[in-house]
C-alpha positions as CSV (number, residue, x, y, z in Angstrom):
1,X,-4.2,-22.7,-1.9
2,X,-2.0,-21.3,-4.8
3,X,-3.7,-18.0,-4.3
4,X,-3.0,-18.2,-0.5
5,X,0.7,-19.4,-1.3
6,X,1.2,-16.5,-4.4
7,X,0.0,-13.6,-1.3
8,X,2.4,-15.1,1.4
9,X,5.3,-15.5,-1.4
10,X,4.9,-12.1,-2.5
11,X,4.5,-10.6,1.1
12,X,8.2,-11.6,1.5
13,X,9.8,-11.1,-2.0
14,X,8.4,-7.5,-2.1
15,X,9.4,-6.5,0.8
16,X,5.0,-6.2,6.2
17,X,1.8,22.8,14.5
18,X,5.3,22.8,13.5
19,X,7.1,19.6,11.9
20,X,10.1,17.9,13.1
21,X,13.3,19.0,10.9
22,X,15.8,17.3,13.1
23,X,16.5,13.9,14.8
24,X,15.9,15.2,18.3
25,X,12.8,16.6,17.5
26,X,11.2,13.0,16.9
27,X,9.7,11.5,19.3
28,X,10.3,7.8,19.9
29,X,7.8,6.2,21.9
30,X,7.9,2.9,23.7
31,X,7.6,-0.1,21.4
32,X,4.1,-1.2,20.7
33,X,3.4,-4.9,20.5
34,X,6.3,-6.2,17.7
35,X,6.6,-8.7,15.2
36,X,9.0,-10.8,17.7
37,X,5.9,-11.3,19.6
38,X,3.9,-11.9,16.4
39,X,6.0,-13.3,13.7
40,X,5.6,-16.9,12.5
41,X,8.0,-18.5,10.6
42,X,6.4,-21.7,9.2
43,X,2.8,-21.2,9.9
44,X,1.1,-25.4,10.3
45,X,-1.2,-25.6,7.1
46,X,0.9,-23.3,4.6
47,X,2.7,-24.3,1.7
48,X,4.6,-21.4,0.0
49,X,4.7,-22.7,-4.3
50,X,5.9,-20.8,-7.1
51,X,2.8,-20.1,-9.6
52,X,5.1,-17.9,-11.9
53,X,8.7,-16.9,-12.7
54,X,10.8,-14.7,-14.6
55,X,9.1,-11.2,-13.5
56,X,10.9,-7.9,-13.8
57,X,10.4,-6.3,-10.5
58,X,6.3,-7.4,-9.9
59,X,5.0,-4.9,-7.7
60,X,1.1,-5.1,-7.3
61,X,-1.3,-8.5,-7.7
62,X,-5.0,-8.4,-8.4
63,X,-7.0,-11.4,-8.8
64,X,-10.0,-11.4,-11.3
65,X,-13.4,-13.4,-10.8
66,X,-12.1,-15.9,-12.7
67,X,-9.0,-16.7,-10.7
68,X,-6.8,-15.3,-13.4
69,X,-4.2,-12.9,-11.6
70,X,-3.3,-9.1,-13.3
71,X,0.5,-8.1,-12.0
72,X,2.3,-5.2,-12.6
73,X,5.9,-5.2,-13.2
74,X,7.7,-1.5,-11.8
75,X,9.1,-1.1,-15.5
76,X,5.4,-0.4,-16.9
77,X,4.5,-4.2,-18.3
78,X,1.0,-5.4,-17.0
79,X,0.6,-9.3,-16.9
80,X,-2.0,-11.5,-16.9
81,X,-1.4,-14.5,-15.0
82,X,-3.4,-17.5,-16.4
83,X,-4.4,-20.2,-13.8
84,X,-2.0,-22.7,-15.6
85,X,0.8,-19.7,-14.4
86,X,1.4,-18.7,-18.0
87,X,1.7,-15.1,-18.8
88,X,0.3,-12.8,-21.2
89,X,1.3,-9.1,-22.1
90,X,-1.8,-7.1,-21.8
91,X,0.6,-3.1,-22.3
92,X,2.8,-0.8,-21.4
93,X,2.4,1.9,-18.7
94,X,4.3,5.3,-20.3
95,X,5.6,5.6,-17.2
96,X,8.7,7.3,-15.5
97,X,10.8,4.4,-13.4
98,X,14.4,5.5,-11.2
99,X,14.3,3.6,-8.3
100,X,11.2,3.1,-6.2
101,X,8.9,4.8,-9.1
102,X,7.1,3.6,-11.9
103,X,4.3,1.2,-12.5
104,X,2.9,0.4,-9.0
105,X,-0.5,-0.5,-8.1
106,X,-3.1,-2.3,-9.8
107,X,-6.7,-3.0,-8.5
108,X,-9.7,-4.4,-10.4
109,X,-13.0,-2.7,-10.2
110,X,-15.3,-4.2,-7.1
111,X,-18.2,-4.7,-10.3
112,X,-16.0,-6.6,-12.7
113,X,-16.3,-7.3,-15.6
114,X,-19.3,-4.9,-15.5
115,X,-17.7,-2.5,-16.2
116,X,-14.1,-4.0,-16.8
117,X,-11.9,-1.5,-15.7
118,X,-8.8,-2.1,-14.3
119,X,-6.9,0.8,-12.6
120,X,-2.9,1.3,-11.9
121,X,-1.0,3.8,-10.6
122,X,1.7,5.4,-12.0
123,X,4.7,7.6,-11.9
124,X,5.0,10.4,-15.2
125,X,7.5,12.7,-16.3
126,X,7.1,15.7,-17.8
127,X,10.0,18.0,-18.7
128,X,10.8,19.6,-15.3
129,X,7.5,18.2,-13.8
130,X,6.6,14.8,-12.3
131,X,3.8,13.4,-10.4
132,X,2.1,10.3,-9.8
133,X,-1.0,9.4,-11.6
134,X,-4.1,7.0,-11.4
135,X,-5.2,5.8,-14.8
136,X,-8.3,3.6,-15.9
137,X,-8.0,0.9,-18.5
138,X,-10.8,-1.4,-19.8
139,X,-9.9,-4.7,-20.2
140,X,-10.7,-6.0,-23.4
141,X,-9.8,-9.6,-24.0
142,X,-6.1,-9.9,-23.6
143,X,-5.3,-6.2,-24.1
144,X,-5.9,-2.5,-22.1
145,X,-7.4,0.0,-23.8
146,X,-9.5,3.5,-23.4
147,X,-6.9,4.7,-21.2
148,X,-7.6,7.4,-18.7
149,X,-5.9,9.7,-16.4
150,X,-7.9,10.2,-13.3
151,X,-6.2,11.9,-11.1
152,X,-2.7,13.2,-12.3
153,X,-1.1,15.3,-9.0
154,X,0.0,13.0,-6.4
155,X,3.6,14.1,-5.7
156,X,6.4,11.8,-6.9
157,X,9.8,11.3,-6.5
158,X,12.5,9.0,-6.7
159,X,12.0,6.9,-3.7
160,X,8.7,7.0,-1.2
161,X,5.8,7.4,-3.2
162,X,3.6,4.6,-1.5
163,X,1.8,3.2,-4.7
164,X,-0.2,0.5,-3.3
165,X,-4.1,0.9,-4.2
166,X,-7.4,-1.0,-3.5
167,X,-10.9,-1.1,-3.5
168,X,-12.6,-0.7,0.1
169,X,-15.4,-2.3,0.8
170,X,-17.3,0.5,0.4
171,X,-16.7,0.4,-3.5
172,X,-14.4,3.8,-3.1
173,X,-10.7,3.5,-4.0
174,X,-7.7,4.1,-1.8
175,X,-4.2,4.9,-2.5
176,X,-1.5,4.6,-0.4
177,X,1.5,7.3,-1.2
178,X,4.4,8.5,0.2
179,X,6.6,11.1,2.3
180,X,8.6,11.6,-1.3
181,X,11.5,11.9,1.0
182,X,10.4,15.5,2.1
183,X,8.8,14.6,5.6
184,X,7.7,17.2,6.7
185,X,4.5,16.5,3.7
186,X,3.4,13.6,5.6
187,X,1.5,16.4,8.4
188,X,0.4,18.9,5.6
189,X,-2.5,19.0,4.1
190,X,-2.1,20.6,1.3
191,X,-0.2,17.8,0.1
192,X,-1.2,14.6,-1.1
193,X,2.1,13.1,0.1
194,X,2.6,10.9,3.1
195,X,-1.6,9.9,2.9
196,X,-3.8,7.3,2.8
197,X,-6.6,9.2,-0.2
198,X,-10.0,8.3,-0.7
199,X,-11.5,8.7,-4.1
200,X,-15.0,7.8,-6.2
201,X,-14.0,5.0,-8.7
202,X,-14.4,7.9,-11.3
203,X,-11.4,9.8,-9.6
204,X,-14.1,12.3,-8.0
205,X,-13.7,13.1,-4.3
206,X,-16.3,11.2,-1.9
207,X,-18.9,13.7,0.0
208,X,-18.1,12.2,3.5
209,X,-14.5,11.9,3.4
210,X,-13.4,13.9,6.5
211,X,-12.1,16.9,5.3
212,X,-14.2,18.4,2.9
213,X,-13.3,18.7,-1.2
214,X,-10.3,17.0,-0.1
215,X,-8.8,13.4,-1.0
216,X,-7.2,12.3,2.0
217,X,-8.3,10.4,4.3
218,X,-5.6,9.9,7.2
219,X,-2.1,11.5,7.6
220,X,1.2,11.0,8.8
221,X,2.1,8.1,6.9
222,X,6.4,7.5,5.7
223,X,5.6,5.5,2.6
224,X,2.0,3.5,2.6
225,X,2.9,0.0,0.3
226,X,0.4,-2.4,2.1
227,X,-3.6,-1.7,2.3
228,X,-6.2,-4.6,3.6
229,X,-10.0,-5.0,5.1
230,X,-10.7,-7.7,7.1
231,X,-13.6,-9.1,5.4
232,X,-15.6,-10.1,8.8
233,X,-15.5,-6.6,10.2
234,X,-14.1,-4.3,7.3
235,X,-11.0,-2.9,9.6
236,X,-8.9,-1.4,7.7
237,X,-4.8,-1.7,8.3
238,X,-2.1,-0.5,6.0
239,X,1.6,-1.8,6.4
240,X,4.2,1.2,6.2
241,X,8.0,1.7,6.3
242,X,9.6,3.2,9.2
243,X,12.9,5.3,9.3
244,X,15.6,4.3,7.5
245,X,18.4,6.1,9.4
246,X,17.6,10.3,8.4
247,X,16.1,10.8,11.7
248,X,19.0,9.3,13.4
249,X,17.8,5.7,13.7
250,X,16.0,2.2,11.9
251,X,13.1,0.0,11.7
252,X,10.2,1.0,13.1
253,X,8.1,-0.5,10.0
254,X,4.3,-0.4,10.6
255,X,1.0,-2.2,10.7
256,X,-1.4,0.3,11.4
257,X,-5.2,-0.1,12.0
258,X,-6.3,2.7,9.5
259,X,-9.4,5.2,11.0
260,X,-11.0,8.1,9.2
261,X,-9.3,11.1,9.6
262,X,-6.8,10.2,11.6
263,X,-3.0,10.9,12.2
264,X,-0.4,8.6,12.4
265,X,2.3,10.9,13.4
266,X,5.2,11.2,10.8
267,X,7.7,12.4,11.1
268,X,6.7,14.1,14.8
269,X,6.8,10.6,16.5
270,X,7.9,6.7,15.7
271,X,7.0,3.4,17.8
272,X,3.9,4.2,20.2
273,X,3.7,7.5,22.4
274,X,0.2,7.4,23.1
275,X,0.5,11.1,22.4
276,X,-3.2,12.4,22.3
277,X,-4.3,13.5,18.5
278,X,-2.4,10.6,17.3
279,X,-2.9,7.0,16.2
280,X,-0.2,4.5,17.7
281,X,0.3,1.3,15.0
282,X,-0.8,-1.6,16.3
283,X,2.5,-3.5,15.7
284,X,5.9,-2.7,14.4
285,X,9.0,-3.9,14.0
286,X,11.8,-3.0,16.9
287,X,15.3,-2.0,15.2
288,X,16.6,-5.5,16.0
289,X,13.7,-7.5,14.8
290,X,13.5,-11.3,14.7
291,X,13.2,-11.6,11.4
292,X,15.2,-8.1,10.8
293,X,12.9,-5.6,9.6
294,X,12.3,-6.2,5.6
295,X,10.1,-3.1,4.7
296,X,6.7,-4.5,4.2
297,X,5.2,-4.3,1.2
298,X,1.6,-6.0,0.1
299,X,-0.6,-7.3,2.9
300,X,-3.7,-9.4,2.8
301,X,-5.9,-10.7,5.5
302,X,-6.1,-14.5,6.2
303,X,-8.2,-15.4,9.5
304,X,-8.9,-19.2,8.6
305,X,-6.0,-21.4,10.4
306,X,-5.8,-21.4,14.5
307,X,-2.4,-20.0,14.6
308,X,-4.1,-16.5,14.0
309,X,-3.8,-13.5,16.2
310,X,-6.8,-12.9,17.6
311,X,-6.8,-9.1,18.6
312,X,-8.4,-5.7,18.1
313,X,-11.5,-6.9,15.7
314,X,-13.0,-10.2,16.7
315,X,-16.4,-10.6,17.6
316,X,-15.6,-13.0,20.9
């Protein structure tokens, strides 16, 4: 239950050709099915508790066999959070934090603790040069050492770089990023910005990704911060932030039901077009929401109480 309680708590306190250059040239399609259909307030069954206080801007939670929790605060501390909610430093991230960059994602190798890597994601600085990097740490005891850059050029910037990142259920690791506030990178594919990547837990680029020797596996995404499977059919969804006024109007955040290769259509089109060679989301938030749009941020799957949505991926 705490578990359950610690993911809804922080899924509110963290915030669910040629390109477009100019707010006419987006296209805003009608309104796909919206959280004011969707949203419940005070789900029967749920109990939201506090396991743990006193963070400095937590941004990523990843549970260990054990129960123990691993979070990651944006100014480059990563916690362990004992079952009893005590904390423990584990180290520092030399990382690069203005704004919405820094220490972001965590995730916890799908084989723990053989071998006990943990991996984060990070934004670096550089001189004149910045980026956003995964790194590989081995967990030893209540410390991280032997780390590892694995992949060092995601483009970063103050604000939009996505961060969130998770291990499939095929064992491969994804990594939400974002637009970096240039949106026009979100359609081009010689950018890693505005992607959902696929990677080998080494940092090594799968064979069957669907464009070959390259990381990404769908496009036209504004700033990725939410990525879940549902463990009964391994759908994959990602939560997203929609406009936040440069395109000439708000909302518009996403949940997105996440296929291979595909393109979600930032910044060309917002809502749900049905535009063909694009993927509509599946539900988003209208510009006045009931609860107002919040920018989702983590998402997790939980199918177990009847108040569910039943849509899209059950068997019956």
């Amino acid at each position: 239950m705490k578990r359950a309680a610690l993911t809804a708590a922080l899924l509110i306190a963290l915030c669910v050709g040629a390109i477009a250059a100019a707010a006419q040239e987006t296209i805003v399609g009608p309104r796909p099915q919206t959280m004011d259909d969707r949203f419940v307030m005070d789900p029967p069954g749920i109990r939201v508790e506090t396991w743990v206080s006193g963070l400095v801007a937590p941004w990523s939670l990843a549970f260990l066999p054990d129960g123990q929790a691993l979070v990651s605060e944006r100014n480059g501390n990563t916690l362990l959070v004992e079952r009893d909610g005590s904390l423990v430093e584990l180290g520092t991230v030399n990382i690069w934090e203005d704004d919405e960059s820094g220490l972001m994602g965590i995730a916890v190798d799908p084989d723990f603790p053989d071998p006990a890597f943990v991996y984060t994601m990070y934004t670096w600085w550089s001189g004149d040069n910045t980026g956003n990097a995964i790194a590989r740490f081995r967990l030893d005891g209540d410390r991280l050492a032997d780390g590892v850059n694995l992949i060092e050029n995601i483009p970063a910037g103050d604000n939009h770089n996505g961060g969130r990142i998770g291990f499939g259920p095929d064992g491969m690791l994804y990594v939400g990023t974002g637009d970096i506030w240039q949106r026009e990178l979100a359609q081009r594919m010689d950018s890693l910005a505005g992607k959902i990547l696929r990677f080998r837990p080494d940092g090594g680029i799968p064979a069957d990704n669907p464009f070959p020797g390259s990381p990404i596996w769908s496009l036209g995404h504004r700033n990725v911060q939410g990525l879940a499977w549902d463990p009964r059919t391994g759908a994959f969804y990602n939560t997203e932030h929609g406009p936040s006024g440069e395109v000439g109007f708000g909302a518009y955040d996403e949940i997105n039901l996440v296929e291979k290769g595909g393109n979600f259509g930032w910044p060309l089109m917002v809502g749900a077009p049905g535009r063909p060679g694009f993927h509509d989301p599946i539900a988003a938030w209208p510009e006045r929401a009931t609860p107002p749009s919040g920018a989702p941020s983590g998402a997790a799957i939980y199918s177990s109480p009847p108040w569910a949505p039943r849509r899209c991926c059950d068997s019956d």
